[in-house]
Wavefront OBJ file of the C-alpha trace (Angstrom):
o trace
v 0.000 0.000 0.000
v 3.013 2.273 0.791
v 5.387 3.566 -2.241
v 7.410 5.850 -3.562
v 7.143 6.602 -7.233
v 10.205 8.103 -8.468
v 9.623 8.999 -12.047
v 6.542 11.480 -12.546
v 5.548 12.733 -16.144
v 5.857 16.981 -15.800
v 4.781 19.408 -18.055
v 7.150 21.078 -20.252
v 9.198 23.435 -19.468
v 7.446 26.295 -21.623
v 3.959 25.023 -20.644
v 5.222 25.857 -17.029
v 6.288 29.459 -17.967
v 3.238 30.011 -20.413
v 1.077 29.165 -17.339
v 3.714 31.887 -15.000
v 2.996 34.631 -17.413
v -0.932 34.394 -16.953
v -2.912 35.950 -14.896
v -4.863 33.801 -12.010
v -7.817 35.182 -12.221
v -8.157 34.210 -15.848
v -6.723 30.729 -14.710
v -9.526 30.478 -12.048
v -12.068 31.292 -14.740
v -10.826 28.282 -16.911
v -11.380 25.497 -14.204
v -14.405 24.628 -11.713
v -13.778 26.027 -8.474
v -13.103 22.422 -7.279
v -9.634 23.010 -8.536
v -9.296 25.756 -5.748
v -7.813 24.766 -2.623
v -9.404 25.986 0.751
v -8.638 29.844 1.062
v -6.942 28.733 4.639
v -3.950 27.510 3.255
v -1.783 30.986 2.774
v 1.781 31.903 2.532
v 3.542 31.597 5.385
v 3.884 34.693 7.093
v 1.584 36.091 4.117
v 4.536 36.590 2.287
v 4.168 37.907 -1.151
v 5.266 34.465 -2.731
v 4.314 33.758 -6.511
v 5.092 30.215 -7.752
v 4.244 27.736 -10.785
v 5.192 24.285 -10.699
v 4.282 20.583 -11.210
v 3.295 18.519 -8.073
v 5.419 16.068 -6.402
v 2.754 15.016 -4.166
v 3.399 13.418 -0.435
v 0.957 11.056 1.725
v 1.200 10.785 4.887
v -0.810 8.242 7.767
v 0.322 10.125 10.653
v 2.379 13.193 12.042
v 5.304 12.229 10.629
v 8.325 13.590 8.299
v 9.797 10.739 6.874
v 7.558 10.493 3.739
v 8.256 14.456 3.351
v 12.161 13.366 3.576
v 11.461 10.369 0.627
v 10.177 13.194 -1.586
v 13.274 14.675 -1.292
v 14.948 11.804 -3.276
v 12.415 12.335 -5.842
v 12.219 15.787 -6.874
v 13.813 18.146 -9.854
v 14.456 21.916 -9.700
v 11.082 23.844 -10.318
v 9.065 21.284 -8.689
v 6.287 21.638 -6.446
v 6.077 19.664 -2.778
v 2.243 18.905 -1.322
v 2.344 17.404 1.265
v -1.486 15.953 2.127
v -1.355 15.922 6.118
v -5.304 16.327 6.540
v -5.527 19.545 7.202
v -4.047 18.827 11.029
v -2.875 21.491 13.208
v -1.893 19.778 16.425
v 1.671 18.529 14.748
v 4.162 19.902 12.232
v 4.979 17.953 9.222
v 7.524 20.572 7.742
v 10.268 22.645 9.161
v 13.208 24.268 8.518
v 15.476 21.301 7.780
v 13.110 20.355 5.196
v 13.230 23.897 3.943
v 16.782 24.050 3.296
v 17.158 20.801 1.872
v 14.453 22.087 -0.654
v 15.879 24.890 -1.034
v 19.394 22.954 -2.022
v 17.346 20.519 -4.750
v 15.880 23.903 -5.722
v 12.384 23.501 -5.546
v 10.097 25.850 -6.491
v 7.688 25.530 -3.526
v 5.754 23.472 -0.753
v 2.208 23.241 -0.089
v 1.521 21.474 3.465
v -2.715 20.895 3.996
v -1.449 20.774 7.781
v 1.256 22.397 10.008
v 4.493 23.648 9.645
v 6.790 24.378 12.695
v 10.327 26.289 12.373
v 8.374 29.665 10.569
v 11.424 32.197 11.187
v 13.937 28.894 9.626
v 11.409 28.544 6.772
v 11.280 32.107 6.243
v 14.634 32.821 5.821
v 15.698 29.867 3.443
v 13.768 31.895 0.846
v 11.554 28.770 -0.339
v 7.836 29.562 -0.300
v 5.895 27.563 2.117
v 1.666 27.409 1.621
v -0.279 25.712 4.901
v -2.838 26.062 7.554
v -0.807 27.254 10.586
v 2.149 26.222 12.395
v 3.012 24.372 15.793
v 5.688 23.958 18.501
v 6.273 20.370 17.869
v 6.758 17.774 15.325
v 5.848 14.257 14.733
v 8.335 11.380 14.224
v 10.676 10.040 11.787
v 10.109 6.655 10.328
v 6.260 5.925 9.981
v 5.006 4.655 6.120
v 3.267 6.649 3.314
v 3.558 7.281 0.213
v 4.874 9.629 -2.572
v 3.717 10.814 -6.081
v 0.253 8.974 -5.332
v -2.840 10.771 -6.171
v -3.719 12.692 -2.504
v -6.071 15.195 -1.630
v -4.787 18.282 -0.203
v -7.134 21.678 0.648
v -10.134 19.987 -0.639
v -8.527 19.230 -3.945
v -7.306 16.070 -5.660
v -3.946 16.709 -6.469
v -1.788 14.364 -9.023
v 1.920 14.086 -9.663
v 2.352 16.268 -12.719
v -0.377 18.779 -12.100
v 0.425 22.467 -12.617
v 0.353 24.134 -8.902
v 0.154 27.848 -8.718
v -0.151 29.562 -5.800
v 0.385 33.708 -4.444
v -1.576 35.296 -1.484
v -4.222 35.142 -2.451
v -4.430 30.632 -2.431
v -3.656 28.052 -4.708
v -4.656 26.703 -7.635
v -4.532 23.069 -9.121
v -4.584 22.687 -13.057
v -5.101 18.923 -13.837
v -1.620 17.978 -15.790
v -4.239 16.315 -18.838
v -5.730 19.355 -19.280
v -3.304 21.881 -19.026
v -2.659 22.481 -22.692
v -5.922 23.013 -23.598
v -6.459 25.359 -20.712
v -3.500 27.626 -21.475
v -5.051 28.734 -24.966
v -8.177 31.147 -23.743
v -6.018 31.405 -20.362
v -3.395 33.566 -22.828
v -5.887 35.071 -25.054
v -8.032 36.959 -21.816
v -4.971 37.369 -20.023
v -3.710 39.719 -23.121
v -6.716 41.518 -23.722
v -6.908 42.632 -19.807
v -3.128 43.437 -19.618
v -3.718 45.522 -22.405
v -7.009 46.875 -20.558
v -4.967 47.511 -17.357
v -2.168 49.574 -19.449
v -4.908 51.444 -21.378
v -6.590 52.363 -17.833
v -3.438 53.348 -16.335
v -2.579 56.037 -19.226
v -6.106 57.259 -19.305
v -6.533 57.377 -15.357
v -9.699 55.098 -16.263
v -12.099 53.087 -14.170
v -13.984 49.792 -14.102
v -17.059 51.932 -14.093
v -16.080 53.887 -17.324
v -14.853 50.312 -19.057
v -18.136 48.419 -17.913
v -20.350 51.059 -19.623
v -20.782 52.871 -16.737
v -24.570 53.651 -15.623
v -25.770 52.031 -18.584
v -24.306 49.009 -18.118
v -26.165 48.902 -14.484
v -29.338 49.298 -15.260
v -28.919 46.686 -18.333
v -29.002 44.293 -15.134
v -32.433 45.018 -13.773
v -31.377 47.963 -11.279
v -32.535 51.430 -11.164
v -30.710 54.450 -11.118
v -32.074 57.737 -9.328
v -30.413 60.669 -10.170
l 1 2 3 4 5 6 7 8 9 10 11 12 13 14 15 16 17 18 19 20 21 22 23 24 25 26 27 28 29 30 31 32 33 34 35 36 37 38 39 40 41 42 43 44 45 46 47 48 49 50 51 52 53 54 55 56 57 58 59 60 61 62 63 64 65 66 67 68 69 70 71 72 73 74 75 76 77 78 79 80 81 82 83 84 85 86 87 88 89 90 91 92 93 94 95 96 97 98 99 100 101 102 103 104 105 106 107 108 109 110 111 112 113 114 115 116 117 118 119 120 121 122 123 124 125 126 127 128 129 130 131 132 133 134 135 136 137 138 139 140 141 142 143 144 145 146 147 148 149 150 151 152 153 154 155 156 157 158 159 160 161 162 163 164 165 166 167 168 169 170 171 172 173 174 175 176 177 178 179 180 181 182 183 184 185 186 187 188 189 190 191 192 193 194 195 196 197 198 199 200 201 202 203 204 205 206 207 208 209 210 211 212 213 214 215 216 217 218 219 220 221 222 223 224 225 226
């Protein structure tokens, strides 16, 4: 029941930066809001962290770190760590040793549905860390899971492969299968409101003016009283 599964299929390379030079919110539009993971996994620290990245994906049975440490034998630069603890608070299933070893096989970023302990370590090793909350104490060493399994982490099925992104305001899980397909309307709104935002920004313009203004309001069933 237990394994490790060292060799993952990843998206490309340039589907992974495609997918960093779009905007989330046209991401978010492109996939049902299953794909969201619970709004109370956040940056560490609410640090300003943006990452993209496919999932190496870690199951655990307990409070424990040694399936976290298996992953490390696993991953390539750019990836992605979840690590599917349950959503548990009452033990840390990260810290800062994990961090820097990470940080050393230059991954791109960890998700933990659980809690981290070591925040000021974590924070300074310059590796963005997602979770719930963090805790004074940690679990132990040597008890069985598994690693690039299908898991479910912050509500959302996560497999190895999938395209994580995450910033402040929560993360985001684009099924690996679908990605492709996804990225094509993903770019095409993403350019027409970047060049939307840069028209705005030289004309001083609003969301009211661009809508249609008081028009556009009362096209929805509301009236307006001068």
């Amino acid at each position: 029941m237990h394994k490790v599964i060292a060799t993952i299929e990843r998206p490309s390379s340039e589907l992974i930066e495609r997918y960093k030079a779009a905007m989330r919110e046209v991401v978010t539009e492109n996939i049902p809001r299953s794909q969201l993971m619970d709004p109370a996994i956040k940056p560490l620290a609410n640090r300003d962290w943006s990452i993209v990245g496919p999932a190496v994906t870690v199951k655990i049975e307990t409070f424990d770190h040694l399936m976290s440490i298996a992953a490390l034998g696993v991953v390539k630069p750019g990836d992605v760590i979840v690590v599917a603890a349950n959503g548990h608070l009452n033990s840390a299933v990260w810290g800062g040793g994990l961090t820097l070893s990470a940080k050393h096989l230059g991954v791109e970023a960890v998700i933990v549905d659980g809690a981290v302990m070591d925040s000021r370590a974590i924070l300074s090793r310059e590796v963005p860390v997602w979770c719930r909350g963090s805790y004074p104490a940690h679990g132990t060493w040597e008890k069985p899971g598994s690693v690039n399994v299908p898991v479910s982490a912050g509500g959302v099925i996560v497999n190895p492969g999938d395209i994580i992104l995450g910033d402040l305001d929560g993360v985001i899980v684009v099924p690996r299968g679908d990605a492709e397909k996804i990225i094509i309307p993903v770019e095409e709104k993403t350019k027409l409101l970047l060049e939307r935002r840069k028209n705005m920004i030289a004309t001083k313009g609003t969301l009211y003016s661009v809508r249609g203004g008081k028009d556009y309001v009362k096209s929805k069933g509301v009236e307006w009283i001068d």
